[in-house]
N, C-alpha and C positions, 0 to 999 in steps of 0.2 A: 548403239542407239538405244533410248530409252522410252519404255512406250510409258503413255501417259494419257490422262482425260481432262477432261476440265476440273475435278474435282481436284487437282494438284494445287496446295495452298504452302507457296514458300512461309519461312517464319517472317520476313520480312514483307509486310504490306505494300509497301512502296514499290516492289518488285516487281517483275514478271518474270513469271518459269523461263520465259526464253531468254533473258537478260542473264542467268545465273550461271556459272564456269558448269564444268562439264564435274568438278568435285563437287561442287557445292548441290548441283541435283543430285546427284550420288548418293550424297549424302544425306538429300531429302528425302528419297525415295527410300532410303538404306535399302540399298543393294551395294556390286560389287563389281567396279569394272572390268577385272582378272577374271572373276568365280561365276558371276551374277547371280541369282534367286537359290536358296536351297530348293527341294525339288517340296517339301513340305511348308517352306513360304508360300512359295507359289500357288500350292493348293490352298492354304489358305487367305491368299488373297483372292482366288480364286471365287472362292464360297464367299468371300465380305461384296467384293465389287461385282461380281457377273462374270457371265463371257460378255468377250470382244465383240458381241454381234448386233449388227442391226437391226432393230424391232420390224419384223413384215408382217403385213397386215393377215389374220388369219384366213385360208382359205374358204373360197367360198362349200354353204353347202348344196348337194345337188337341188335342193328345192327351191335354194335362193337363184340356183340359174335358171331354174325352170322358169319360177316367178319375173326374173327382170326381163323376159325374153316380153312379157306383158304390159310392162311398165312402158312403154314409149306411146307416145302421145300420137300418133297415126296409126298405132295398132289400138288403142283405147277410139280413136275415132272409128274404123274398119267396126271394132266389139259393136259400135254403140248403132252402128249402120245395119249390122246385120238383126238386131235386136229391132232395130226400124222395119226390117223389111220380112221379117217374120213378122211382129204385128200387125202390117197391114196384111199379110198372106202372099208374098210374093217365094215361097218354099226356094225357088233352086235360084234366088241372089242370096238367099241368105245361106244355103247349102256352100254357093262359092264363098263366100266370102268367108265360112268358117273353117272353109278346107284351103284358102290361104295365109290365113291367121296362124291356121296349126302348121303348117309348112314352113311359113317365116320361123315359128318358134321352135319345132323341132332344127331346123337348118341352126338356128344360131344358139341352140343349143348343144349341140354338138359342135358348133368351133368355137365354144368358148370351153366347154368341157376337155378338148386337146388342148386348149391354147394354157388352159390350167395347168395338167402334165408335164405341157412342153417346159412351163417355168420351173416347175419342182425338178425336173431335168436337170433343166441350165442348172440352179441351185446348186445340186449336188456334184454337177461338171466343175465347177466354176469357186466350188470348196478350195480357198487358199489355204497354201502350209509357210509355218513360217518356218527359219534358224535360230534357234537362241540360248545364249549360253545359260544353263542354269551346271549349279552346283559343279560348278569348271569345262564344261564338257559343253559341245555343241549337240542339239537336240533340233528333230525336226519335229511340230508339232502342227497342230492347227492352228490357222489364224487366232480363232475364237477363243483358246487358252492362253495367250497373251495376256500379262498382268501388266500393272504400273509397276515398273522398276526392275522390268526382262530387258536383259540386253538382248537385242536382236540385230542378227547379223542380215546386211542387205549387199547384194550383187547384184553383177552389172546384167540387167535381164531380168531382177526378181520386181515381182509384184509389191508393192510396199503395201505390206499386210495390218498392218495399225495405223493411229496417230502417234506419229515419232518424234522424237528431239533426236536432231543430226548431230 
């Protein structure tokens, strides 16, 4: 199998990558369906195109969790109640209401604070490896080092680690 992106541009226009014999991508791709990538292709295609990975959003940071725990429009009402009931002098509605404000926001700050972890967790749990032949040999690597024009070997149970041509 041959991994590939959209940037794959047969010479023929009229084509599509997946209409093409399993030579003629080969060919496109120059690789090798015996050898596949020397191990110095690889890298550099590596450096032209990227890794194989998915842009995720960058994490948050702790001040941004602090700050969204404030952002919801029933806790901005609550804010704006207790600022009410301080000016007129009503001290312990406005006492409670501050001391639930901060509760709501400490509480969900703290499960969003795990809930963060927990994904960078999964993330690195959940890190696929691929097979693929480079320079004649089977190699197990990461997903994310996967180029256009790695032959990668897929079995029955494996996780399909790219976008492939079968």
């Amino acid at each position: 199998m041959l991994a590939h992106d959209d940037s794959f541009n047969p010479a023929d226009a009229s084509m599509h990558w997946h209409t093409l014999s399993t030579a003629r991508t080969v060919q496109q791709l120059a690789s090798d369906l015996e050898r596949g990538l020397s191990c110095d292709e690889a890298c550099r295609r590596l450096a032209r195109d990227g890794r194989n990975d998915i842009q995720e959003q960058r994490s948050r940071s702790v001040l941004n969790m602090v700050v969204s725990q404030f952002r919801d429009f029933m806790i901005i009402v609550l804010i704006l109640a207790a600022v009410v009931s301080g000016i007129i002098g009503d001290a312990t509605d406005t006492l409670v209401i501050i001391a639930i404000v901060l509760l709501n926001g400490v509480v969900g700050f703290i499960q969003d604070f795990r809930a963060e972890r927990a994904m960078a967790s999964l993330r690195q749990l959940a890190a696929l490896k691929a097979i693929v032949v480079r320079a004649g040999e089977r190699q197990t690597i990461s997903a994310s080092e996967i180029v256009q024009g790695d032959i990668v070997l897929v079995e029955t149970g494996s996780a399909i680690p790219a976008d492939l041509r079968l």
